[in-house]
C-alpha positions in Angstrom: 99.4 99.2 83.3 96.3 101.2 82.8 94.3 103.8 85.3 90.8 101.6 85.6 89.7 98.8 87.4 91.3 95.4 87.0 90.4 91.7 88.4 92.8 88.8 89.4 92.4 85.8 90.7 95.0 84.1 92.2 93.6 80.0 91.3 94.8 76.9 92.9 94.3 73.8 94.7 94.9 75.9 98.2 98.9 74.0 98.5 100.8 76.9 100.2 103.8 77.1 98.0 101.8 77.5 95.4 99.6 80.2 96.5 102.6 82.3 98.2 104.1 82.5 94.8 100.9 83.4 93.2 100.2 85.7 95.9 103.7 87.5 95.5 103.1 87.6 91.6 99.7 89.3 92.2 100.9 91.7 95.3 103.8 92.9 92.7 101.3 93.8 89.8 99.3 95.5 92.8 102.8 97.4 93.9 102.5 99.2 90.5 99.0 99.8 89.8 96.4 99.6 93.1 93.7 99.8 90.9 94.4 95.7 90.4 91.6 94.1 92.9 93.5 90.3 93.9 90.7 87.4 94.7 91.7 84.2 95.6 89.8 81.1 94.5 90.4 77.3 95.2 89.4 74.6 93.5 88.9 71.1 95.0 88.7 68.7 92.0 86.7 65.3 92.8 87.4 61.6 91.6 87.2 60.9 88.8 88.3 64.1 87.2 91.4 64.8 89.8 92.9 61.1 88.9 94.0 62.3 85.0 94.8 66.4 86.1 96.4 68.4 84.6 95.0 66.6 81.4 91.4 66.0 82.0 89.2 68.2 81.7 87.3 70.1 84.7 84.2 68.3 86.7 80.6 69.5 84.7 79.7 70.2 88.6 82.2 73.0 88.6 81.7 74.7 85.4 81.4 78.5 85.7 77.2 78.8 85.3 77.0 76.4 87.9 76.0 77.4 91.8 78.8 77.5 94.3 81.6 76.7 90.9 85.0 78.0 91.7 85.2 79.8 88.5 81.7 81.8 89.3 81.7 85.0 86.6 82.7 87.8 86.3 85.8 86.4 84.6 88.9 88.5 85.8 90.9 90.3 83.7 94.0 88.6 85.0 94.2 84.9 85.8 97.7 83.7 88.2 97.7 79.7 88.9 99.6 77.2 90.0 99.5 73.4 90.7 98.8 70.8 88.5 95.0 70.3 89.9 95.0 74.3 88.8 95.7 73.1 84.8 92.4 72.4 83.3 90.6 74.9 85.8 92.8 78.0 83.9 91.6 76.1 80.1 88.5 76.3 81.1 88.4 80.3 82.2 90.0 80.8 79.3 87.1 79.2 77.2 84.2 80.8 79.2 85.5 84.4 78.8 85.9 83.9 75.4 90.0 84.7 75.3 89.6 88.2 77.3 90.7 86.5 80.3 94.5 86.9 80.8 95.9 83.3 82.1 99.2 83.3 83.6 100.8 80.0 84.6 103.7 79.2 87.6 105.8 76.5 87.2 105.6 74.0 84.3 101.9 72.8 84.2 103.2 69.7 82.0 100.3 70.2 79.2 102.9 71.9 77.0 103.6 76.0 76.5 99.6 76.5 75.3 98.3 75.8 78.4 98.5 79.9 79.3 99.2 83.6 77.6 102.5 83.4 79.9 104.2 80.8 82.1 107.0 81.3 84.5 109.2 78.4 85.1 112.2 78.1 86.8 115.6 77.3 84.8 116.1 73.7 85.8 112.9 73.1 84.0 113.2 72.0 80.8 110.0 73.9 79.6 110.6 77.0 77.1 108.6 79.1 74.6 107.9 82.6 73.2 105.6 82.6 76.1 107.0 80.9 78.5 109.8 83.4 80.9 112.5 81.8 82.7 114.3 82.7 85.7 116.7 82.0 88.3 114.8 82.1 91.5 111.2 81.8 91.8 108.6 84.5 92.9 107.9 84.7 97.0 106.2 87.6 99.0 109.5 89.0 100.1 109.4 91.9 98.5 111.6 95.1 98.6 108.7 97.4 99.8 108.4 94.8 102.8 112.3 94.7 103.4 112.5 98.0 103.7 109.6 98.7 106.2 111.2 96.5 108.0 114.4 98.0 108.1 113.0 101.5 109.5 110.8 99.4 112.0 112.3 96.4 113.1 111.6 94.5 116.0 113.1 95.8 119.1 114.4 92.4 120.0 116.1 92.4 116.7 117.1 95.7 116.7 119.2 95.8 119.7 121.4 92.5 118.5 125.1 93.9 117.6 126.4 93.7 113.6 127.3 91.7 111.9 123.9 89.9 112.0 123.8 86.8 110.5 119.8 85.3 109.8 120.2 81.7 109.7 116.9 79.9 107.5 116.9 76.1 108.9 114.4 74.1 107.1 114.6 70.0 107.2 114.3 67.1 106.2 112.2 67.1 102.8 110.8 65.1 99.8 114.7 65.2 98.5 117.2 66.1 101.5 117.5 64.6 105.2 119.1 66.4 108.4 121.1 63.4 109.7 123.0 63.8 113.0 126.1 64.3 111.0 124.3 66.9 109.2 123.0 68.7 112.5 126.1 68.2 113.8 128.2 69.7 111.0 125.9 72.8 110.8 126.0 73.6 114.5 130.1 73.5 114.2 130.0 76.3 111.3 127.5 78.5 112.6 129.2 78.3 116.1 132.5 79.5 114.3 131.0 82.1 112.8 129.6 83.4 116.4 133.9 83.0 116.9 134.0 85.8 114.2 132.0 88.1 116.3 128.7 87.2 114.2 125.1 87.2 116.2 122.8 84.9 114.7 119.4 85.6 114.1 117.5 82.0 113.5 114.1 81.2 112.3 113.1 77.2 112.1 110.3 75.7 110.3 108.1 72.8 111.1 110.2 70.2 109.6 113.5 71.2 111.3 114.1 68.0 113.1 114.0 69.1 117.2 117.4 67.8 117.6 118.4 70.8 115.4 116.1 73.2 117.1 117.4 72.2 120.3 120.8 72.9 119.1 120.1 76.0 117.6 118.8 77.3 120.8 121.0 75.8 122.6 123.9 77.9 120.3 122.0 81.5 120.9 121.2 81.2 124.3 124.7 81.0 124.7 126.4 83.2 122.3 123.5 86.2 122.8 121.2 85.6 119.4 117.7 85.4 118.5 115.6 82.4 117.8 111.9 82.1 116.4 111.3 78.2 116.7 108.4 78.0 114.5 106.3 76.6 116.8 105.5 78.5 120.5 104.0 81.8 119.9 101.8 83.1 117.4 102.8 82.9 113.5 101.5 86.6 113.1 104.8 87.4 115.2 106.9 85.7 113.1 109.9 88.3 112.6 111.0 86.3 109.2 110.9 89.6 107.1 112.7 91.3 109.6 115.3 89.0 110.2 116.0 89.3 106.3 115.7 92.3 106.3 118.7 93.4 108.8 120.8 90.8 107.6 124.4 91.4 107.0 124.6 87.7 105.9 121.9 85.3 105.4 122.7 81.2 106.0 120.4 78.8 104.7 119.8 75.6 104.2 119.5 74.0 100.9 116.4 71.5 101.2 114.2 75.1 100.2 114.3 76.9 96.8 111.7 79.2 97.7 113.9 80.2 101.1 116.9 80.1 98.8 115.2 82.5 96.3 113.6 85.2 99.3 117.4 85.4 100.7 118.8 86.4 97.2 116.3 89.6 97.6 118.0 90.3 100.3 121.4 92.0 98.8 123.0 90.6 101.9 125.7 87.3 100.8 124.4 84.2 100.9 125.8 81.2 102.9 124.4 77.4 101.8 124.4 74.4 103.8 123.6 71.6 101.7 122.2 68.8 104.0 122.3 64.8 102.7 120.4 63.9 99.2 119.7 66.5 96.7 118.0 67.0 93.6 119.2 67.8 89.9 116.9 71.5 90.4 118.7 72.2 93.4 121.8 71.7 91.9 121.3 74.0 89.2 120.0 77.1 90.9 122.6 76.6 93.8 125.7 76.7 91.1 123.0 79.9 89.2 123.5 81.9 92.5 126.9 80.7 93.0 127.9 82.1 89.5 126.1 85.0 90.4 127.9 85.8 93.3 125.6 86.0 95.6 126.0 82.7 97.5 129.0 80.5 98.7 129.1 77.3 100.5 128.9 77.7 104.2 132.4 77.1 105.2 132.0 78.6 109.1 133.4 81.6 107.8 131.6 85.2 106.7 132.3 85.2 102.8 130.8 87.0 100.4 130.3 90.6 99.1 127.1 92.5 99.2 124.9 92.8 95.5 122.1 94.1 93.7 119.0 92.1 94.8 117.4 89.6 92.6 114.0 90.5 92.8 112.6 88.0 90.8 109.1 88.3 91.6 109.1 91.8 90.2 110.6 90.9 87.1 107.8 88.5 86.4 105.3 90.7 86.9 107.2 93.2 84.9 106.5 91.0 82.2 102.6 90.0 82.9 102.3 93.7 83.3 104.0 94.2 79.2 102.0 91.0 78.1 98.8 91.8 79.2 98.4 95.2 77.6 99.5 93.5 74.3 96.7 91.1 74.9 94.4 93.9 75.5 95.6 95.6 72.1 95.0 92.2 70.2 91.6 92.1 72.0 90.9 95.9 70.8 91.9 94.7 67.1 89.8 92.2 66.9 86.5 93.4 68.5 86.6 96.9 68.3 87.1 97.8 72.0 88.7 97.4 75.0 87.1 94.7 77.6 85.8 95.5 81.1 85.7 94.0 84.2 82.2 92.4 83.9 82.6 89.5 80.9 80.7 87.4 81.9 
């Protein structure tokens, strides 16, 4: 974007979804200029104020010339949020730097396309705008720079597993999907025929994988010679999940997780999905995107599926803060004359 200095914050509530994508937004913008200096800020909104957010306005307690206020000047040149308790907080930067500051929204904040210079929203959102940039898969940390360290250095206890490598993403049960026993069950049988095909499987769980699956899981590699990182012994620094990506000839996961769903399409590698019981009308419509795509096929114990340009979503987006922001700038030179630094406050 430009050779000097520039400030982001990446602003929300602290919800880990929400901050990974922020986080991947803001590391992608870094990618191409390391001049960008990423901060991240949380706000904690209080009663009454949290009860009507996004639509209220931010606590007086918290306003940027207050002491210890999340939004403590100087203003950034880029603003990345997320979360509806993020809403007013971003309005409110907006009006203290006078406009210089550069908001950028994730996900639809419900307070209509003004709410920020940009939004990103996924397509089964109904949300649209000139501002407002749609994709397929949402933005992650899974980037191609980080695949492809991988790939040169990977693990030695992944290294050494045969081909075709399969990574296998189990999440659980969720807000919208549940991991009966006939779901556990039924996922076990497919993945065990696809060890039948000569495939090692390289598995990563998550918290809410019910145990009964875990146990399965394990269970299924001690036996067929695979890899398995349960998610909960050992220490989460050594979690291989970017490796196992990463030297994936074929990548199953479950559908109960659209930001799993969206760091496997970065991959290249064909998707398989497993669609444990329930569902939701989002799922639906970004499992039949990458189905129409060709990168995914339901997981029918078989490898399926041709290799494919990675979506790299996250790149894409900030591709476009990256465009939008110096337009911004340019309207800002317009109007006052010159070009705004760092320090606005």
């Amino acid at each position: 974007m430009t050779v000097e200095p520039l400030s982001c914050w990446v602003l929300t509530d602290g919800k880990a979804g929400d901050e990974v994508q922020c986080l991947g937004v803001a590391q992608a913008l870094q990618a191409e200029n390391p001049n960008i200096i990423v901060s991240i800020r949380h706000v904690h909104p209080r009663a009454p104020f949290v009860w009507t957010m996004p639509w209220s306005g931010i606590d007086p307690r918290e306003a940027p010339h207050r002491s210890g206020s999340p939004l403590a000047p100087p203003f950034p040149d880029i603003l990345i949020a997320s979360g509806r308790r993020a809403v007013p907080y971003v309005r409110a930067v907006k009006r203290a730097s006078s406009g210089r500051t550069f908001t950028v929204f994730l996900k639809d904040p419900r307070t209509g396309p003004r709410t920020a210079d940009l939004i990103w929203v996924a397509e089964h959102d109904k949300l649209r705008g000139d501002n407002v940039l749609v994709t397929l898969t949402a933005p992650h940390r899974v980037s191609q720079e980080r695949l492809a360290a991988a790939r040169a250095a990977p693990p030695a206890a992944l290294a050494l597993l045969k081909s075709p490598r399969v990574a296998v993403l189990a999440g659980g049960n969720s807000r919208h999907h549940r991991f009966l026993d006939s779901d556990v069950a039924r996922l076990l049988q497919q993945l065990e025929a696809l060890t039948a095909e000569g495939a090692t499987l390289m598995v990563t769980a998550s918290r809410r994988t019910p145990s009964a699956l875990v146990e399965g899981l394990r269970a299924l590699v001690e036996r067929t010679g695979g890899y398995l990182w349960d998610g909960v012994t050992g220490n989460p620094a050594d979690n291989p999940y970017i490796a196992l990506l990463a030297l994936a000839d074929w990548v199953v996961v479950t559908a109960d997780s659209s930001n799993m769903l969206g760091e496997a399409a970065a991959t290249g590698a064909p998707l398989l999905i497993f669609e444990p019981s329930g569902g939701h009308a989002k799922f639906k419509t970004l499992l039949q995107g990458l189905k129409t795509c060709g990168i995914a096929r339901e997981l029918r114990g078989r490898l399926e599926g041709d290799a494919y340009l990675p979506l790299d979503t996250t790149a894409a987006i900030a591709c476009t803060i990256a465009q939008s922001f110096m337009a911004h700038r340019s309207r800002l030179a317009t109007i006052t004359g010159e070009l705004p630094g760092m320090d606005i406050s």
